[in-house]
VOMAR-148251 format. One line per 3 residues: number of its first residue (from 1); their letters; for each residue x, z, y of N, C-alpha, C. Coordinates in steps of 0.1 Angstrom, whole numbers. Layout:
NUM = a = X Z Y X Z Y X Z Y | ...
***
This chain:
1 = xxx = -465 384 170 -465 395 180 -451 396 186 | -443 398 177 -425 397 184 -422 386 193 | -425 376 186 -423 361 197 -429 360 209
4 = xxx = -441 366 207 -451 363 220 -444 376 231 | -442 388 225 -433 399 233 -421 393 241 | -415 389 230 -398 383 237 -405 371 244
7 = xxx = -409 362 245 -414 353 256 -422 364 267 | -432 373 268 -430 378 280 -425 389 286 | -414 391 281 -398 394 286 -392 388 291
10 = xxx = -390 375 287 -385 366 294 -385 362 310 | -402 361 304 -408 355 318 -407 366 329 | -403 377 328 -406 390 336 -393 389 340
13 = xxx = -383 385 330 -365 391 333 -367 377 342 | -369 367 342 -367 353 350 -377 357 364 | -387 360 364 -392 361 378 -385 371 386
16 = xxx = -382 379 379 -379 395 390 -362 387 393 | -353 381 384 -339 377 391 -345 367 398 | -355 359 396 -357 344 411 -366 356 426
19 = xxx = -368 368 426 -373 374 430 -362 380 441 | -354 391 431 -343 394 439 -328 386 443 | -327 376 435 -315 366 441 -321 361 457
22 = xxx = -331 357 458 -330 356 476 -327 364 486 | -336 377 480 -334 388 488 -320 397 487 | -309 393 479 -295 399 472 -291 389 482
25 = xxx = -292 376 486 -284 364 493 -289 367 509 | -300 373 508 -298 375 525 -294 386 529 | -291 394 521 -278 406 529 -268 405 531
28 = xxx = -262 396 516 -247 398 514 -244 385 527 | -253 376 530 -250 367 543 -249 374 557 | -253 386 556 -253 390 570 -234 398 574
31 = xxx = -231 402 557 -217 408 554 -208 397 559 | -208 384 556 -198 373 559 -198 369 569 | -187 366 570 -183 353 589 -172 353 592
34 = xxx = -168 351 601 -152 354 607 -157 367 614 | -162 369 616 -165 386 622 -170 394 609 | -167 402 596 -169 405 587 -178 420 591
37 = xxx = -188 424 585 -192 435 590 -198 442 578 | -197 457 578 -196 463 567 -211 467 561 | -217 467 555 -231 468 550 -240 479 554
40 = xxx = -231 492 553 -239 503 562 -244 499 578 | -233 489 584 -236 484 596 -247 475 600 | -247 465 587 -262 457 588 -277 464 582
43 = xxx = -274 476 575 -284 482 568 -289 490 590 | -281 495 594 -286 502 607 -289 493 616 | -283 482 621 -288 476 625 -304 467 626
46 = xxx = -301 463 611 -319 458 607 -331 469 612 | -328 481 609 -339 493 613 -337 495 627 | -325 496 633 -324 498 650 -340 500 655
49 = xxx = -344 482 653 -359 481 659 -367 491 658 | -366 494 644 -377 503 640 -378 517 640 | -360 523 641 -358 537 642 -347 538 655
52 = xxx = -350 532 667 -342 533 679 -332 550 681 | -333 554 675 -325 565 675 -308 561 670 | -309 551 659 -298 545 653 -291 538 657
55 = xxx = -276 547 661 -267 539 674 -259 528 665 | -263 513 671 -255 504 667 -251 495 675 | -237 492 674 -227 485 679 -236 471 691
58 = xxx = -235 469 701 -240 458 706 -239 447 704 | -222 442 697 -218 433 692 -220 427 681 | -220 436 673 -225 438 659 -243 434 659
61 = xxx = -246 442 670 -266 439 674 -268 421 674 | -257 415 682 -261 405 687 -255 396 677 | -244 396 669 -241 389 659 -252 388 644
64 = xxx = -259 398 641 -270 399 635 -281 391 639 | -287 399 648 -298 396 652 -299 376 660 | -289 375 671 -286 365 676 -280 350 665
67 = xxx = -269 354 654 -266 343 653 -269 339 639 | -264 353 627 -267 352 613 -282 350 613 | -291 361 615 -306 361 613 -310 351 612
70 = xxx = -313 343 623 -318 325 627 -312 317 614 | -301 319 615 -293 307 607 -298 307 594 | -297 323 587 -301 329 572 -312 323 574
73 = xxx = -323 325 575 -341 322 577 -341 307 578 | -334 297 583 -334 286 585 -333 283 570 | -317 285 568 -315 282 551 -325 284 541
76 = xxx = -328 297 544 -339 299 532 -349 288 535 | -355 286 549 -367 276 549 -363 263 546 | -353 256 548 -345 243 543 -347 246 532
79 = xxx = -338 249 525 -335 256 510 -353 254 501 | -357 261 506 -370 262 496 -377 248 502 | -383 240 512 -392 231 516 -383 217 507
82 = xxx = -368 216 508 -361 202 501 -365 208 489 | -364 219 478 -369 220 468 -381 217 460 | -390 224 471 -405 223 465 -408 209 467
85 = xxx = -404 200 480 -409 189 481 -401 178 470 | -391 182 465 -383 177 453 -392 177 439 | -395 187 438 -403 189 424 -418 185 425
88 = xxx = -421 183 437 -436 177 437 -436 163 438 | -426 159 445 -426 138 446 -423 138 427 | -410 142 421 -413 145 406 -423 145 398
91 = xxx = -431 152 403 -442 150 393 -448 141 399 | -452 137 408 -461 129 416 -459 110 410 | -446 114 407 -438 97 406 -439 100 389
94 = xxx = -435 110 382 -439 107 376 -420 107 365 | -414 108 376 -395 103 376 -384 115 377 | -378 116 371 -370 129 373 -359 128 382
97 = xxx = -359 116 386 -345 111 393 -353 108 406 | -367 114 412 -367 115 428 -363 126 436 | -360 121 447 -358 132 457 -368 131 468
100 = xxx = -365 141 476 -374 139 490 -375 128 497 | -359 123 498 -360 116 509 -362 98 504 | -372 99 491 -375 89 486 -386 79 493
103 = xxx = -394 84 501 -402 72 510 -394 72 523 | -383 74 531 -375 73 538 -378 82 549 | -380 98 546 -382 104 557 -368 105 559
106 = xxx = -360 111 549 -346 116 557 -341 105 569 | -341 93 562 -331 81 571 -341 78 588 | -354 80 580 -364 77 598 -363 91 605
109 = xxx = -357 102 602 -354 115 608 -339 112 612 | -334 106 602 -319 108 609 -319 95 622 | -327 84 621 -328 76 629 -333 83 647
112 = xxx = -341 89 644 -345 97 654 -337 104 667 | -332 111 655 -318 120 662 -311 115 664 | -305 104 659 -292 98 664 -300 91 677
115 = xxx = -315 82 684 -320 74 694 -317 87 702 | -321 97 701 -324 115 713 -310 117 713 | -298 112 704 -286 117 711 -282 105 717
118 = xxx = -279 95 710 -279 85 721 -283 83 735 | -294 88 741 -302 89 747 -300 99 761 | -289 107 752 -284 120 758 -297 132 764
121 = xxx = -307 131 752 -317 142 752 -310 160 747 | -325 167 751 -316 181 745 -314 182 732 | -313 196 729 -319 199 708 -332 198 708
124 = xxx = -342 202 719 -351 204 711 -361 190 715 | -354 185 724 -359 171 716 -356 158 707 | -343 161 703 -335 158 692 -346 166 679
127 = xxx = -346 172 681 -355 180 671 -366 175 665 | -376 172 680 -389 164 678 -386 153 675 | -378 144 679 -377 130 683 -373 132 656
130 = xxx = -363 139 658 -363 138 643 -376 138 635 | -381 147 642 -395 152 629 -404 139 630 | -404 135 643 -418 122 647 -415 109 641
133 = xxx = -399 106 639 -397 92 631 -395 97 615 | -395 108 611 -392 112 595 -406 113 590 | -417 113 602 -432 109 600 -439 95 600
136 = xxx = -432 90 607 -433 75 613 -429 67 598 | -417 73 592 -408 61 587 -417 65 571 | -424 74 569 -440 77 557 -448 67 558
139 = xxx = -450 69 570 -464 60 572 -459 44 568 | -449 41 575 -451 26 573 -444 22 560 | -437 35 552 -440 28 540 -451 30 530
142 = xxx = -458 39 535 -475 39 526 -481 28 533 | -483 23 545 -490 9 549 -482 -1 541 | -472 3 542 -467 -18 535 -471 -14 518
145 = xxx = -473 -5 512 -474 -4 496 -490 -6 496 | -500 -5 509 -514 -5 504 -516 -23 510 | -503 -28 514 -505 -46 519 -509 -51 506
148 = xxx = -502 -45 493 -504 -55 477 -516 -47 468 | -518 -51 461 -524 -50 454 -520 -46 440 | -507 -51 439 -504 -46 422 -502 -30 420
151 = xxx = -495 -25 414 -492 -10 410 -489 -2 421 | -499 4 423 -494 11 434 -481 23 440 | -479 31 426 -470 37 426 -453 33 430
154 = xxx = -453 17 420 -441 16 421 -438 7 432 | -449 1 439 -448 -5 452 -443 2 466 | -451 17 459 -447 25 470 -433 34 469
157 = xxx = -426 33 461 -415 38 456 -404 21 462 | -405 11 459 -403 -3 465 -402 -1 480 | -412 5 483 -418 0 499 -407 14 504
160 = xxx = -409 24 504 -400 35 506 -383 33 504 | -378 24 497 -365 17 493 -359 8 508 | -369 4 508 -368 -6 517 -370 -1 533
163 = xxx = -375 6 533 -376 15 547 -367 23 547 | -361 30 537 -351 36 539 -335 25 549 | -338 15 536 -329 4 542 -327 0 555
166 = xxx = -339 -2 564 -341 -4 573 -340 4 586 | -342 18 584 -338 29 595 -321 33 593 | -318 34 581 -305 37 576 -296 19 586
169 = xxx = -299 8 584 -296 1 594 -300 3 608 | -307 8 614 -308 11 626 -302 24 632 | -298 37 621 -287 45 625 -274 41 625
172 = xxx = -270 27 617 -253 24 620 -260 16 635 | -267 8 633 -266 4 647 -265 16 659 | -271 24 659 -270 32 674 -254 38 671
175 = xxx = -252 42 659 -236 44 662 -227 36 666 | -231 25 663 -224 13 669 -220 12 681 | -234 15 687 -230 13 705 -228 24 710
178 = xxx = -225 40 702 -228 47 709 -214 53 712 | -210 62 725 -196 62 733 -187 70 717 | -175 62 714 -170 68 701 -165 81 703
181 = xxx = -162 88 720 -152 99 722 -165 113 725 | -178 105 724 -185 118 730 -200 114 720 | -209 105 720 -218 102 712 -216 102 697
184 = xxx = -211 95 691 -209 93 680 -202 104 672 | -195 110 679 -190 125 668 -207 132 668 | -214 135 677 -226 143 680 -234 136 661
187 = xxx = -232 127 666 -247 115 658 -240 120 641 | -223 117 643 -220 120 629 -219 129 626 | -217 144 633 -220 155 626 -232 157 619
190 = xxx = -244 156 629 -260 160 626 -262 149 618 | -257 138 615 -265 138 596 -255 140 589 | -246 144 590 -237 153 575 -244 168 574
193 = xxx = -254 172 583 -260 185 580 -251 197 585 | -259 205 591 -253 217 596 -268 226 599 | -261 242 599 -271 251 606 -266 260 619
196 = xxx = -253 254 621 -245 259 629 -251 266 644 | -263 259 650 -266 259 666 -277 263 662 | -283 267 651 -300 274 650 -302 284 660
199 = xxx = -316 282 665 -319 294 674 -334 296 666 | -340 310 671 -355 312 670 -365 301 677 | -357 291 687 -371 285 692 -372 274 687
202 = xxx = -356 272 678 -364 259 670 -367 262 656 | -366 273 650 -371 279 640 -387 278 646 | -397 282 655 -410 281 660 -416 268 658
205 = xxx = -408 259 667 -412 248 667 -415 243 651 | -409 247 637 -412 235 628 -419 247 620 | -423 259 625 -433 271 619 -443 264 609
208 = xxx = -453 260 620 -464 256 618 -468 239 612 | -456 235 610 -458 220 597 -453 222 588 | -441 241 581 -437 242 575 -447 248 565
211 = xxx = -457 256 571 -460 271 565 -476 260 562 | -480 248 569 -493 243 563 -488 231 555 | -475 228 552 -475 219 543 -469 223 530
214 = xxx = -462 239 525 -461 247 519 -479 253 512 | -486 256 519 -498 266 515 -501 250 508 | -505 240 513 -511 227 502 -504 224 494
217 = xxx = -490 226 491 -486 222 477 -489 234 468 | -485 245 472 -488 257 466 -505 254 460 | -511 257 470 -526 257 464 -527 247 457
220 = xxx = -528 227 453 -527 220 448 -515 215 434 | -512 226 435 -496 223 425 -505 225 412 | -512 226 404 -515 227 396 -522 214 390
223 = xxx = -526 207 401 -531 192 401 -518 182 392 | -506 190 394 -495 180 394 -489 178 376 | -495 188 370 -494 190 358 -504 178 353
226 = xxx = -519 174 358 -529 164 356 -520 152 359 | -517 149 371 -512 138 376 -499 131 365 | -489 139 361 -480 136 349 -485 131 338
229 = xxx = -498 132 334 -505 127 322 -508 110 324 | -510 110 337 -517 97 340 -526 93 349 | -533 82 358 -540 87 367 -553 85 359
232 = xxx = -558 75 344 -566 74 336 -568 87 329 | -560 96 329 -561 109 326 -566 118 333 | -561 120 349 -564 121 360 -583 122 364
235 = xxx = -584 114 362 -601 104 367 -610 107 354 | -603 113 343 -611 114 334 -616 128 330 | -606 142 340 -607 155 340 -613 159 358
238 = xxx = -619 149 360 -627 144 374 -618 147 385 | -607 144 382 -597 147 395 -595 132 401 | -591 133 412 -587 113 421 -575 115 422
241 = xxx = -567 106 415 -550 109 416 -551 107 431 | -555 95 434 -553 88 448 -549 100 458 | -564 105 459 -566 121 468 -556 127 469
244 = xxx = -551 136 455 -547 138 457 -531 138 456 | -529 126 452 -513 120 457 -517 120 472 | -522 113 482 -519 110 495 -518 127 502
247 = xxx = -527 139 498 -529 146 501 -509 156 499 | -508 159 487 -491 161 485 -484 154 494 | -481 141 491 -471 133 498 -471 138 511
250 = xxx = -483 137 519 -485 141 530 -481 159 533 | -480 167 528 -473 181 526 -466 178 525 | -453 173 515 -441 172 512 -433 169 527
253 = xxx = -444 153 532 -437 147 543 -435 156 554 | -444 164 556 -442 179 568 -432 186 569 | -430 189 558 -419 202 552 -407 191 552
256 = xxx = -407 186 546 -396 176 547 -386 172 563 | -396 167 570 -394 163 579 -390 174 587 | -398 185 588 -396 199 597 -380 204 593
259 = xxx = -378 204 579 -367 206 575 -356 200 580 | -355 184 579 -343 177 582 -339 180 598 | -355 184 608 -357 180 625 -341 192 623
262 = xxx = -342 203 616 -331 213 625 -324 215 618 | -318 208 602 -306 209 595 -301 196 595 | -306 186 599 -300 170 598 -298 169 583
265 = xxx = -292 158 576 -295 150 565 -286 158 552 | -299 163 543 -294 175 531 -295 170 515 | -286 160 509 -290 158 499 -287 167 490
268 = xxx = -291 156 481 -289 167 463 -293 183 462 | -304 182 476 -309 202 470 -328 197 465 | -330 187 469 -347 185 468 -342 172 452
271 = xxx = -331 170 447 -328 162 433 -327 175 422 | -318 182 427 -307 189 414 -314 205 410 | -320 209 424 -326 223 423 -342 223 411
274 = xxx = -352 209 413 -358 213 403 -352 211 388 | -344 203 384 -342 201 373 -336 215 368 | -328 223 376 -325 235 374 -334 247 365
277 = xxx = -348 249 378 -359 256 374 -367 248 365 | -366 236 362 -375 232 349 -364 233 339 | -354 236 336 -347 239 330 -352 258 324
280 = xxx = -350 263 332 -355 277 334 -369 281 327 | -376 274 338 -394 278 335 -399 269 325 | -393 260 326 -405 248 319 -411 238 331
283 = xxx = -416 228 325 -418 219 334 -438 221 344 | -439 229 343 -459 241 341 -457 236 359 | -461 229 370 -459 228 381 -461 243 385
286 = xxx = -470 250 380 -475 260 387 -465 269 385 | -456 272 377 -448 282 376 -433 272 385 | -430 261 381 -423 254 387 -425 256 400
289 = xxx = -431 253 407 -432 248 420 -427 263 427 | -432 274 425 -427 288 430 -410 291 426 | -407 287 409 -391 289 410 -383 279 422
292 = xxx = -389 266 424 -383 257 428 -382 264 444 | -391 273 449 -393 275 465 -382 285 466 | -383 301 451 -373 308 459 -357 304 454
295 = xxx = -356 294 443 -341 288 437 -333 281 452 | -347 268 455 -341 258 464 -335 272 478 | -343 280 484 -338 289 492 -324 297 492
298 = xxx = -324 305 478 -308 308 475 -301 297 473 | -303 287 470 -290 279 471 -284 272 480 | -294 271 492 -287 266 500 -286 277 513
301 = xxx = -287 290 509 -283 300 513 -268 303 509 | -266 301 497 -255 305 490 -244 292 499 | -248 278 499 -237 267 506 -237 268 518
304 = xxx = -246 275 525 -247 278 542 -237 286 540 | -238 298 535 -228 309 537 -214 306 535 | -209 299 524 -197 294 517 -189 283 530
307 = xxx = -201 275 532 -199 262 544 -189 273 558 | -193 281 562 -190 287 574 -177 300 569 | -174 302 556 -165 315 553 -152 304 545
310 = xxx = -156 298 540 -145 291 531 -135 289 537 | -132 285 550 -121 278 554 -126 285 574 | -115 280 579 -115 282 594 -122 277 603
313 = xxx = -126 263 601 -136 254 603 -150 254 596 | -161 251 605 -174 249 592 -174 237 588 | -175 240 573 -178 225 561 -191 221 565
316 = xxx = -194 209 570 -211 200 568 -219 206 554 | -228 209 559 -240 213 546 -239 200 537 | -243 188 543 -245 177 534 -231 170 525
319 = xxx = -219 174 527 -205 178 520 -209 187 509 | -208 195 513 -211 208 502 -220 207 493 | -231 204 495 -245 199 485 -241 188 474
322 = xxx = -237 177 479 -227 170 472 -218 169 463 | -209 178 470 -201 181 460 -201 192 447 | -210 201 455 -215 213 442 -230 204 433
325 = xxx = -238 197 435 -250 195 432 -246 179 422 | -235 170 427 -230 160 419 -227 166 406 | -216 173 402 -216 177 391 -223 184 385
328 = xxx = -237 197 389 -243 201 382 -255 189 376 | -259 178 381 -267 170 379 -260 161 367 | -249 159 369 -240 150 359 -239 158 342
331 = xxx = -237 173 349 -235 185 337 -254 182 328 | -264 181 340 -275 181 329 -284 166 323 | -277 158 328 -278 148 320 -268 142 306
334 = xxx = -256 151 308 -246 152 296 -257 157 287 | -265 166 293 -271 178 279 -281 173 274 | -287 158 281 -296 152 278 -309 160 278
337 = xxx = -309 165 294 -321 177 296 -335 164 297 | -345 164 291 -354 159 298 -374 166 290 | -375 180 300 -379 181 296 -397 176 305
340 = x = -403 168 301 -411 162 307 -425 162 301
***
């Protein structure tokens, strides 16, 4: 009776901090910037809308509402989609050492954006042109892994290697040609990652491949605990790995891709964040997959904020992820975490 108490204590003291740590990181984000603003100030402003009576500052209105808000919301959606899609290719592969950008969406998204800047398109078709080759660069490595016949999984982990190879060569190439004094700073910022230029209409645009390729992992995450056993395991508790591997992958690749179209190239948060929360929860997808949504969100809430306050200049997201997310991953393989 005591054990089973202290375990759901646990579980209660762990959901309610993954509960309020997002919601604690999106205020204290609206407090930071080079324009510092005092909390009673963001507390009036947020209601403005709703209690117009509440005189606040216009500057203050538009630095809120205009530049943090978008940016915050972004993060959190980056933040949670590289997470969840991190912990579901995991179980899916079967590997603790995948990330997202393991069938080569990130490099066929970064390829994108770098052809739409090259090209001297706007954001928001830099935007698209990202999401449609970080979809493109899925597909053709799930066609070349259904060319063979042997193992399928590791063909397609192969075939994904290799595509990555192949767009990642075709973004040095467009840097190559592209003007070094005006192109090429553009191309090399946006895949070191930034949230810098977020607006609400490109938050819209990746709405609706974020929020339906989230609701299918969510609803299906429970499959993923089956799929870990085996797919002979799988087919024998009447589930189709096949199904529903193509059916995940294909969620992951949405969210993923929606992700990178308006933060450019974000590693080590879809590697390091689930090992964190399986660290935490256990490895249960179903309880996983939810730490992993609101962890991945505060944390790269937490590097967004830090990226833009630390210094005079903003730090690249994909710097920062790196450098904080290398050593916590190196810290839990010292501890020889593998809890699988």
């Amino acid at each position: 009776m005591n054990s089973n108490y202290s375990f759901n204590v646990d579980k209660v003291v762990i959901w309610t901090l993954l509960i309020i740590l997002p919601i604690f990181l999106f205020f204290i984000s609206f407090l930071l910037g080079r324009y510092p603003i005092a909390p009673i100030d963001v507390i009036k402003t947020i209601l403005s809308p709703i209690f117009p009576s509440l005189k606040v500052s216009p500057a203050i209105s538009s630095i809120v509402f205009n530049i943090r808000l978008p940016r915050i919301i972004a993060s959190l959606a980056v933040g949670a989609s590289l997470a969840i899609a991190g912990s579901t290719f995991q179980g899916i592969f079967r590997n603790p050492l995948v990330s997202p950008d393991l069938l080569g969406v990130s490099q066929g998204a970064g390829f994108g954006a770098a052809l739409a800047i090259l090209i001297n398109m706007g954001n928001a078709i830099i935007q698209i042109f990202a999401f449609i080759f970080g979809i493109i660069s899925v597909l053709i490595t799930y066609t070349i892994s259904k060319t063979y016949k042997s193992e399928g999984i590791l063909v397609l982990v192969l075939a994904g290697t290799a595509v990555s190879a192949f767009f990642s060569a075709f973004i040095s190439g467009t840097k190559f040609i592209a003007d070094p004094y005006d192109k090429l700073p553009q191309i090399t910022f946006w895949l070191m990652g930034s949230l810098s230029s977020i607006t609400f209409e490109q938050l819209a645009m990746i709405s609706i491949p974020l929020i339906i390729g989230l609701i299918i992992i969510l609803v299906l995450r429970w499959h993923l605990n089956i799929l870990t056993m085996g797919d002979e395991e799988a087919r024998s508790l009447g589930i189709n790995p096949d199904k529903i591997r193509i059916i995940t992958i294909s969620a992951c690749t949405l969210i993923t891709s929606a992700a990178v179209s308006i933060s450019g190239v974000i590693g080590w948060v879809g590697l390091v964040v689930p090992h964190i929360c399986r660290m935490i929860v256990g490895p249960d997808h179903k309880i996983l997959i939810p730490a992993s949504l609101s962890f991945g969100a505060s944390f790269l809430l937490l590097i967004d904020t830090i990226s833009r306050t630390m210094i005079s200049i903003e730090i690249p997201l994909g710097i920062l992820t790196a450098v904080i997310g290398v050593p916590i991953f190196l810290y839990l393989l010292r501890k020889g975490y593998s809890q699988w």
